[in-house]
Phi, psi and omega in degrees: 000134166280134191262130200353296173325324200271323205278298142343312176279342226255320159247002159293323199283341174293318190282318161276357184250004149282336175293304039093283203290343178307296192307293189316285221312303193301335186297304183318309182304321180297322188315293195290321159291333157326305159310281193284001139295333149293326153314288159325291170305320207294309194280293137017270138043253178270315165321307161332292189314299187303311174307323184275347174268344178285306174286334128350273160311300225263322180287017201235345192259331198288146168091018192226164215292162162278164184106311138354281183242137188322108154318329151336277211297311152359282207279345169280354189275315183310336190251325167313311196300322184290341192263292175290011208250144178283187172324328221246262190358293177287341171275327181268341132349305214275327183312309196307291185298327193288329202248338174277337187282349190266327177242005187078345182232161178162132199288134105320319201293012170262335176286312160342297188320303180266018152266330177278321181270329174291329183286300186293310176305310203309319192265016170062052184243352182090142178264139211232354189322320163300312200256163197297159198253133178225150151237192190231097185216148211277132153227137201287138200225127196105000000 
């Protein structure tokens, strides 16, 4: 039988090495959602980069003469949106090569369009989907 004193330390030593084991889990649990929130970003991220340079090339190739534009740059835009690009993208992408292989020409701007408003939610910009999508290209006039 134990005597008071002992009964006393038995239960502080109950109270801090339960206190202890509480402090490690959580310190674990936080590590580990920490961890996996960085992952998350990350991948977040490199998808973000790769879409706006994607979206770049392709807005930098549309409207413009054949010939224009670096076929490169094109064609490297073609394969990010198939590796980062959502579901919708990529269907309209395929729409895109499909009407280019049947007829040699084919709008980008719906895929801009929805690259562009999926880019802006992804960056927290405020949503712009109502308005209209236009571009701009310079002519030398003389």
């Amino acid at each position: 039988m134990l005597s008071g004193d002992e009964t006393m330390d038995l239960k502080i030593l109950v109270t801090i090495s339960g206190s202890a084991i509480i402090a490690i889990c959580g310190w674990f649990i936080a590590h580990w959602l920490a961890s996996h929130r960085e992952q998350r970003n990350k991948r977040r991220d490199i998808r973000i980069s790769y879409l706006i340079e994607a979206y770049r090339n392709l807005a930098n190739a549309a409207h413009r003469n054949r010939g224009e534009p670096e076929a490169k740059d094109l064609e490297m835009a073609v394969h990010d949106i198939q590796l980062f690009g959502t579901e919708k993208q990529n269907d309209l992408l395929n729409e895109f090569l499909d009407q280019y292989e049947v007829s040699g020409g084919a709008s980008v701007d719906l895929l801009l369009k929805d690259m562009r408003d999926d880019l802006r939610h992804e960056l927290h910009i405020g949503d712009i989907s109502g308005s209209r999508f236009r571009f701009f290209r310079w002519k030398n006039i003389g």
